[in-house]
Jmol script that loads the backbone (N, CA, C; Angstrom):
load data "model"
ATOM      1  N   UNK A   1      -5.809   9.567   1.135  1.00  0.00           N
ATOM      2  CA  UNK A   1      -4.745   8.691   1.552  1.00  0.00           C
ATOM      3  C   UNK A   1      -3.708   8.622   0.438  1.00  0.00           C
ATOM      4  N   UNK A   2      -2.485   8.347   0.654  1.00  0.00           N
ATOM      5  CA  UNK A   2      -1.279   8.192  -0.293  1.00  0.00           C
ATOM      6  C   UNK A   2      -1.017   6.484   0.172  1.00  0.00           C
ATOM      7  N   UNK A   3      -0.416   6.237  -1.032  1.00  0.00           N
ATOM      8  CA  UNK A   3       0.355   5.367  -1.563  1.00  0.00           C
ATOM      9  C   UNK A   3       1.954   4.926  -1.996  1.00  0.00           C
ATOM     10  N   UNK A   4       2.605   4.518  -1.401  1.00  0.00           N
ATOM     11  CA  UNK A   4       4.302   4.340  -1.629  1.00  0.00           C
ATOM     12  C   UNK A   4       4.764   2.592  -1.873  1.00  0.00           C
ATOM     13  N   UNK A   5       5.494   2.827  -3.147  1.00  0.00           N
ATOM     14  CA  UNK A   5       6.125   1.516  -3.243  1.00  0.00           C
ATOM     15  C   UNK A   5       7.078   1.978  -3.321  1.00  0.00           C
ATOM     16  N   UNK A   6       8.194   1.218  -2.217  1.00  0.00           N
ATOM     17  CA  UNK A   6       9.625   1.130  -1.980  1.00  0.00           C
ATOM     18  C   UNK A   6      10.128   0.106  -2.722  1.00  0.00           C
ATOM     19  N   UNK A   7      11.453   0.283  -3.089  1.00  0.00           N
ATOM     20  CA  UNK A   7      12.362  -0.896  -3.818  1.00  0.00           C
ATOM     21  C   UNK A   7      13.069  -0.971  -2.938  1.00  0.00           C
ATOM     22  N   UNK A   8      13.231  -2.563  -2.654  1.00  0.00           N
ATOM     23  CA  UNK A   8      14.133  -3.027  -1.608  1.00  0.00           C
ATOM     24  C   UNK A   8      15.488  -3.036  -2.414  1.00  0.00           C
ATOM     25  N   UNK A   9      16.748  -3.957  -1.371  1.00  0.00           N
ATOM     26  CA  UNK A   9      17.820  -4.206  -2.279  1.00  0.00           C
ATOM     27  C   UNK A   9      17.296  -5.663  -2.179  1.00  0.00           C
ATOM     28  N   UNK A  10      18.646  -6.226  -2.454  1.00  0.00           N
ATOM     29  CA  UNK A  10      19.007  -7.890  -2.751  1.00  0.00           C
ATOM     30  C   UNK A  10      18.529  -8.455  -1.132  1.00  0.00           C
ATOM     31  N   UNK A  11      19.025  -7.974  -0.175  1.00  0.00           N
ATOM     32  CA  UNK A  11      18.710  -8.773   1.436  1.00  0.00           C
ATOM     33  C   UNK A  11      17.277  -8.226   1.902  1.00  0.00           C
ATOM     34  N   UNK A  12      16.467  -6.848   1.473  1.00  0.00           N
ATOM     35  CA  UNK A  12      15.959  -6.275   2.014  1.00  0.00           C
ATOM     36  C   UNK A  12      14.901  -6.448   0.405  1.00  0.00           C
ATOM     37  N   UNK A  13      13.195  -6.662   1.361  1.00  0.00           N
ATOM     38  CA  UNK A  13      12.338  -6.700   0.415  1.00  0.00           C
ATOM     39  C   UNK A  13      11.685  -5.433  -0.356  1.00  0.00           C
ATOM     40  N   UNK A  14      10.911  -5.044  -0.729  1.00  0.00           N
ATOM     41  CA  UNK A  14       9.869  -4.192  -1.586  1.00  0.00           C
ATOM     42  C   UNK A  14       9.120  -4.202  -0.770  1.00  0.00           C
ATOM     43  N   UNK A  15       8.572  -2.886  -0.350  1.00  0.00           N
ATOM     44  CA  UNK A  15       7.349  -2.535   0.565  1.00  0.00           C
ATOM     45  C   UNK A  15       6.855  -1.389   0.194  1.00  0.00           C
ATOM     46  N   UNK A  16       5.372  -1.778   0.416  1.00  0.00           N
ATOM     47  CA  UNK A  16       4.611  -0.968   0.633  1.00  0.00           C
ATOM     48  C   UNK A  16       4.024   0.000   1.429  1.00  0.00           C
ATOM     49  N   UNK A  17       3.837   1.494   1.761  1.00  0.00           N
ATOM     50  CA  UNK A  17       3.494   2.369   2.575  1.00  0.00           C
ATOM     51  C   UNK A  17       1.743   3.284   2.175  1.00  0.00           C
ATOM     52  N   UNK A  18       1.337   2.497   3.517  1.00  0.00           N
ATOM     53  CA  UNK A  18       0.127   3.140   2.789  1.00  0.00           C
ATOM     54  C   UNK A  18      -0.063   4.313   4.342  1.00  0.00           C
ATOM     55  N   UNK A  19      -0.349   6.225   3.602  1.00  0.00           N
ATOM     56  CA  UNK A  19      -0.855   6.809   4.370  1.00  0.00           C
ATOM     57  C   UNK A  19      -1.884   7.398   4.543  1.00  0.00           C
ATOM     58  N   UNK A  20      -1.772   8.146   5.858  1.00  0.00           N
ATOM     59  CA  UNK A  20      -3.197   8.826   5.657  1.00  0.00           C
ATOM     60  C   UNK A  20      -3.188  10.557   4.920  1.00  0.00           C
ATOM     61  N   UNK A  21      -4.315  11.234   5.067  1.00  0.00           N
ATOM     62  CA  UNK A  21      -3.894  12.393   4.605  1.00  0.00           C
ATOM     63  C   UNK A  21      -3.023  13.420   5.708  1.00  0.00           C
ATOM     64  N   UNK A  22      -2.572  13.048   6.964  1.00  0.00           N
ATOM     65  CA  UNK A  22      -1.633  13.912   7.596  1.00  0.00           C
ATOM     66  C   UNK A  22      -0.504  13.432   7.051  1.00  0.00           C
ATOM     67  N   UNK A  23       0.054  12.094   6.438  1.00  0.00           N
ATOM     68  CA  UNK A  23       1.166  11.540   5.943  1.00  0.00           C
ATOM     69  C   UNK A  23       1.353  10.403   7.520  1.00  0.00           C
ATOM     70  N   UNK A  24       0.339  10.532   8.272  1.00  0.00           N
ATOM     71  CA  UNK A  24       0.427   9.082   9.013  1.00  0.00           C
ATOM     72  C   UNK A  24       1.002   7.782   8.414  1.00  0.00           C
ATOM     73  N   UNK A  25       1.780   6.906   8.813  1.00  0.00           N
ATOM     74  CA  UNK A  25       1.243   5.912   8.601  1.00  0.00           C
ATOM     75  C   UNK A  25       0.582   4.873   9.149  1.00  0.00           C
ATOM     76  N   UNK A  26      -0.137   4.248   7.900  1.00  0.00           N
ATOM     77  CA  UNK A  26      -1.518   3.508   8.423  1.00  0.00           C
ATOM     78  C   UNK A  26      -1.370   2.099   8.036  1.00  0.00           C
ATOM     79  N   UNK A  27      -0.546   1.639   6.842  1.00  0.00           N
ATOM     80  CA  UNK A  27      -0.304   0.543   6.818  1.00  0.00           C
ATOM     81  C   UNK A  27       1.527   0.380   6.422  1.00  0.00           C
ATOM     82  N   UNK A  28       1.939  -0.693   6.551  1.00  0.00           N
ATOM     83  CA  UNK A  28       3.678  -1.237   6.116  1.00  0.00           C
ATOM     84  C   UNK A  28       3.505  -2.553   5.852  1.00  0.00           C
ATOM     85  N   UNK A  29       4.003  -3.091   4.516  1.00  0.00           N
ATOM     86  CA  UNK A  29       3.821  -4.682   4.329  1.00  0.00           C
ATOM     87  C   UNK A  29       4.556  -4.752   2.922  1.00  0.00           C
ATOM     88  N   UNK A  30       5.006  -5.978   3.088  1.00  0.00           N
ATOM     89  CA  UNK A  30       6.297  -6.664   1.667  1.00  0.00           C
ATOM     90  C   UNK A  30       5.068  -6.726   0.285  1.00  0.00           C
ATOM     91  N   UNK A  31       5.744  -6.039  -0.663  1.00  0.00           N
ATOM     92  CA  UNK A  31       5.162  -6.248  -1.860  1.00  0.00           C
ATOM     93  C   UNK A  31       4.708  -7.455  -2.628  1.00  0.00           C
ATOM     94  N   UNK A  32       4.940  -8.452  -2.064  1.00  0.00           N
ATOM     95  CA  UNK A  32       4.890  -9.988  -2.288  1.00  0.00           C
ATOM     96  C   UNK A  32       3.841 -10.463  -2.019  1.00  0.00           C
ATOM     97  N   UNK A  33       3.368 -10.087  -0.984  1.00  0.00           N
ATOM     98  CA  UNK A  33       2.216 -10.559  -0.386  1.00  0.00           C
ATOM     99  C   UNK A  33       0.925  -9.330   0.132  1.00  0.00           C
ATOM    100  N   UNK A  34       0.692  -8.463  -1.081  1.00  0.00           N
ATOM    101  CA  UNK A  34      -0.274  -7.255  -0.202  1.00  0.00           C
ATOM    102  C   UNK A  34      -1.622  -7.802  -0.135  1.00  0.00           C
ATOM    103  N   UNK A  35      -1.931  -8.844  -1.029  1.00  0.00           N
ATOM    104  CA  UNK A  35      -3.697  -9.108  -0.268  1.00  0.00           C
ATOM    105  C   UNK A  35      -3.692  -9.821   1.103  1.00  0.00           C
ATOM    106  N   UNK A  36      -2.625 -10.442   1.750  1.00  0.00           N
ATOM    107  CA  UNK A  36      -3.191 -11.166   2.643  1.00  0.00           C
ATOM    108  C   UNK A  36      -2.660  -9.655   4.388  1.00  0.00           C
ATOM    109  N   UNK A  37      -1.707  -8.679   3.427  1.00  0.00           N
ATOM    110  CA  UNK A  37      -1.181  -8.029   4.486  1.00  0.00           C
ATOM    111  C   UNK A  37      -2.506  -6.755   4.371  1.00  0.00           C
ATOM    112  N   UNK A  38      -3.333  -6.371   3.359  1.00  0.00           N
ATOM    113  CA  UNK A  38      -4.237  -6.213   3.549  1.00  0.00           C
ATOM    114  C   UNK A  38      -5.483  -6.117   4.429  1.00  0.00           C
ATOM    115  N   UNK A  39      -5.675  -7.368   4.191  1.00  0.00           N
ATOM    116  CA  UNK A  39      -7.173  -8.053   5.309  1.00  0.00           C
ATOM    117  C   UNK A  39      -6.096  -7.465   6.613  1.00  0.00           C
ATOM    118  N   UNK A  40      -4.828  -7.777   7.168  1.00  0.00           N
ATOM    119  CA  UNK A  40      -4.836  -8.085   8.193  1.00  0.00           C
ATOM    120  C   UNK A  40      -4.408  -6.035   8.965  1.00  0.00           C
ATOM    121  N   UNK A  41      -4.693  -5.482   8.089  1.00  0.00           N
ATOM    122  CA  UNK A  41      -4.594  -4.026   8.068  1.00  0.00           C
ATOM    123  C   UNK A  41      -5.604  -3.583   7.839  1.00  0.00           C
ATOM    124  N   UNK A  42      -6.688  -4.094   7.682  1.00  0.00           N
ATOM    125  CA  UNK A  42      -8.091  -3.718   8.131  1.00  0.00           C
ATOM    126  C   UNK A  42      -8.726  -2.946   6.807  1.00  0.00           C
ATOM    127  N   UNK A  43      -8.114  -3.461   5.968  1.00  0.00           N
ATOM    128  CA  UNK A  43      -8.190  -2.792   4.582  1.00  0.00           C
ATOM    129  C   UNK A  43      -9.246  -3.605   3.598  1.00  0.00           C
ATOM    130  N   UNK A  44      -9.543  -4.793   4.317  1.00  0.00           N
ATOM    131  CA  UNK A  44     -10.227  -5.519   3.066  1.00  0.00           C
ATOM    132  C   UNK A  44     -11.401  -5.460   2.404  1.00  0.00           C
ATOM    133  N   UNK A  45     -11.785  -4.074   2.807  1.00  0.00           N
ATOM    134  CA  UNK A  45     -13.205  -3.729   2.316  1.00  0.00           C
ATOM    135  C   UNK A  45     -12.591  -3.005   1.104  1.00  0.00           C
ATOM    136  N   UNK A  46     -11.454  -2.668   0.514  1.00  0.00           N
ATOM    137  CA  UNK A  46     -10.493  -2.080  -0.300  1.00  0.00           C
ATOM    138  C   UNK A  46      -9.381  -2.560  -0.626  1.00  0.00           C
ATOM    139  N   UNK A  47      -9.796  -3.681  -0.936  1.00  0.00           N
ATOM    140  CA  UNK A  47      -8.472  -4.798  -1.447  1.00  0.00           C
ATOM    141  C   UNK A  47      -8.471  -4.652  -2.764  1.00  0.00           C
ATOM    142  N   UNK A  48      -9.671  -4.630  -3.207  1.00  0.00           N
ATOM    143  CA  UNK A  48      -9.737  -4.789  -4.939  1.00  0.00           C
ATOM    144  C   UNK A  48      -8.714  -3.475  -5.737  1.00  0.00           C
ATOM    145  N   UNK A  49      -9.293  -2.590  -5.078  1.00  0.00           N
ATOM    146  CA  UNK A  49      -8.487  -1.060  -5.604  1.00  0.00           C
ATOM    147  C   UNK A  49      -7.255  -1.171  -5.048  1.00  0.00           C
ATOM    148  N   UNK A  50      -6.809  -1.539  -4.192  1.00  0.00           N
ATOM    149  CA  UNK A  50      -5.709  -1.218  -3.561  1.00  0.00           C
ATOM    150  C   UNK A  50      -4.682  -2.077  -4.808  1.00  0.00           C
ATOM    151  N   UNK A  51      -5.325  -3.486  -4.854  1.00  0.00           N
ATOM    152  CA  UNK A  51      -4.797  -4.341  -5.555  1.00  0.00           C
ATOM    153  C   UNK A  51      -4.073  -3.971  -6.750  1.00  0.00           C
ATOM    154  N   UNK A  52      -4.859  -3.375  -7.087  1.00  0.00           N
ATOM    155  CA  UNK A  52      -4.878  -2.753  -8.692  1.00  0.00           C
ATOM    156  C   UNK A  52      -3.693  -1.484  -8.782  1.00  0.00           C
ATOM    157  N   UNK A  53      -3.786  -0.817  -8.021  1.00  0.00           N
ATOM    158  CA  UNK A  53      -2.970  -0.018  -7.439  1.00  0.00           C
ATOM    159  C   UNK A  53      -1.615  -0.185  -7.308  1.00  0.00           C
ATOM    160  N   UNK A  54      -1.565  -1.223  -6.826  1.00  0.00           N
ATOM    161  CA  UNK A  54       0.004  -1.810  -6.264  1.00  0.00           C
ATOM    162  C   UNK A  54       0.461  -2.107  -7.526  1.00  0.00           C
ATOM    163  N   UNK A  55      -0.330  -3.517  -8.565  1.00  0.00           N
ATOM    164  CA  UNK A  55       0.739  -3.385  -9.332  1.00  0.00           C
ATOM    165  C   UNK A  55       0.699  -3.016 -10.052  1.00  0.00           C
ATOM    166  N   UNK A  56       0.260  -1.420 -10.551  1.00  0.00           N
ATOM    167  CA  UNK A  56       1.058  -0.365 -11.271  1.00  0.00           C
ATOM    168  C   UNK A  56       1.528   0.451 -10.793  1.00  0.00           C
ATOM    169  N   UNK A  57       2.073   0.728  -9.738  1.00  0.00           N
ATOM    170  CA  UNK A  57       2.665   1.428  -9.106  1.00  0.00           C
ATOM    171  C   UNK A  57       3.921   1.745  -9.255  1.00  0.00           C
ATOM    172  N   UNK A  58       4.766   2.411 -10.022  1.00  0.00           N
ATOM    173  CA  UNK A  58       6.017   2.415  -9.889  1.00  0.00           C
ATOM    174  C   UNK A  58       6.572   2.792  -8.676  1.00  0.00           C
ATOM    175  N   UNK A  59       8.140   2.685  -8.603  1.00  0.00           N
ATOM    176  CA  UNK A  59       8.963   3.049  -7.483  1.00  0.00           C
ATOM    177  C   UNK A  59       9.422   4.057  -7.302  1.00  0.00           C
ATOM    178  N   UNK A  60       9.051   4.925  -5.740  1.00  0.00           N
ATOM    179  CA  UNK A  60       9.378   5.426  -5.391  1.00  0.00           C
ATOM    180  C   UNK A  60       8.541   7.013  -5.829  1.00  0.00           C
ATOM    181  N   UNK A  61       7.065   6.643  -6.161  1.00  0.00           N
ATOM    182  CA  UNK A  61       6.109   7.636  -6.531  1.00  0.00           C
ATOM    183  C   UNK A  61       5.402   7.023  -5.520  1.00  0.00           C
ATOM    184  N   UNK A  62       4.397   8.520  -5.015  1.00  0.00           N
ATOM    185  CA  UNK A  62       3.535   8.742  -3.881  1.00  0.00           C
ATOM    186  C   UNK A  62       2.327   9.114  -4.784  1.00  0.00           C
ATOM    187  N   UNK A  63       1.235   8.012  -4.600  1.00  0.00           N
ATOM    188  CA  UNK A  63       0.158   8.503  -5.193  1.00  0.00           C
ATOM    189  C   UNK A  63      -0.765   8.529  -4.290  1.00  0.00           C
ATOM    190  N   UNK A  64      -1.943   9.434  -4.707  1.00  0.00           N
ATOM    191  CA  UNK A  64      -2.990  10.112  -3.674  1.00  0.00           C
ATOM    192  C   UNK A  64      -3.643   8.947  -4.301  1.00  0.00           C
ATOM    193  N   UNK A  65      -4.835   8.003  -3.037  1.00  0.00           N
ATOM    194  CA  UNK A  65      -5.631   7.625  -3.366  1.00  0.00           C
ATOM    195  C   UNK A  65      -6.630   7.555  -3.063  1.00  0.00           C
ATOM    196  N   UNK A  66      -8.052   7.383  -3.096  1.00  0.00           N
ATOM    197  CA  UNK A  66      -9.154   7.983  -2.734  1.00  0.00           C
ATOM    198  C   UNK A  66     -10.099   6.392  -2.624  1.00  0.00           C
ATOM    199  N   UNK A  67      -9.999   5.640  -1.347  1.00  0.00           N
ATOM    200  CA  UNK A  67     -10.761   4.448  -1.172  1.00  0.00           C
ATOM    201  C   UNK A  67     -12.520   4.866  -0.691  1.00  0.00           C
ATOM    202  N   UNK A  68     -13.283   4.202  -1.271  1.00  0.00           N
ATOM    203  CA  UNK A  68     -14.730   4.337  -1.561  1.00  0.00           C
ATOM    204  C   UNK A  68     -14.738   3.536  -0.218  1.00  0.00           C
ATOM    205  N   UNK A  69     -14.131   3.052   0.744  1.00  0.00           N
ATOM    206  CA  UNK A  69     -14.698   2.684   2.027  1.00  0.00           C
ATOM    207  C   UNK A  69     -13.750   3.610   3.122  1.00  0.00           C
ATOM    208  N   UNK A  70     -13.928   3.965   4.450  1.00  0.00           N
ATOM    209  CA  UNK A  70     -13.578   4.531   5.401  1.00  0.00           C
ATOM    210  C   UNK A  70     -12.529   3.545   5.747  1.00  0.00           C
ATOM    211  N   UNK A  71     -11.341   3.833   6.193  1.00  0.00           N
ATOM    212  CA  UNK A  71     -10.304   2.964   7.255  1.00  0.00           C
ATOM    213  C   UNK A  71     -10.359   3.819   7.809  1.00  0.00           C
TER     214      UNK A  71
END
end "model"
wireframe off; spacefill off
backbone 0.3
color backbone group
């Protein structure tokens, strides 16, 4: 699966893109709030990593990531 943090502007927030390995996407949610957009993306068996993930993530890098549970 890949990983994308977008930089919003001033009206428009920071989001997150999480895919699969076809480049699906599998999740979309505001950088502000990714644990609770998480759980509700069926991700929360992989919140902890994901977590960790996000905030080092710079902008506008696609990182491969490799979650120890199935989505």
């Amino acid at each position: 699966m890949y990983i994308i943090k977008i930089q919003g502007t001033s009206k428009i927030s920071d989001y997150i893109q999480i895919r699969d390995n076809e480049f699906t996407l599998v999740a979309y949610f505001k950088a502000g709030r990714p644990g609770k957009a998480l759980e509700e993306c069926g991700l929360t068996s992989s919140k902890d990593e994901l977590m960790a993930v996000i905030q080092t993530l710079d902008y506008g890098v696609i990182k491969e990531i490799h979650l120890h549970s199935k989505f």
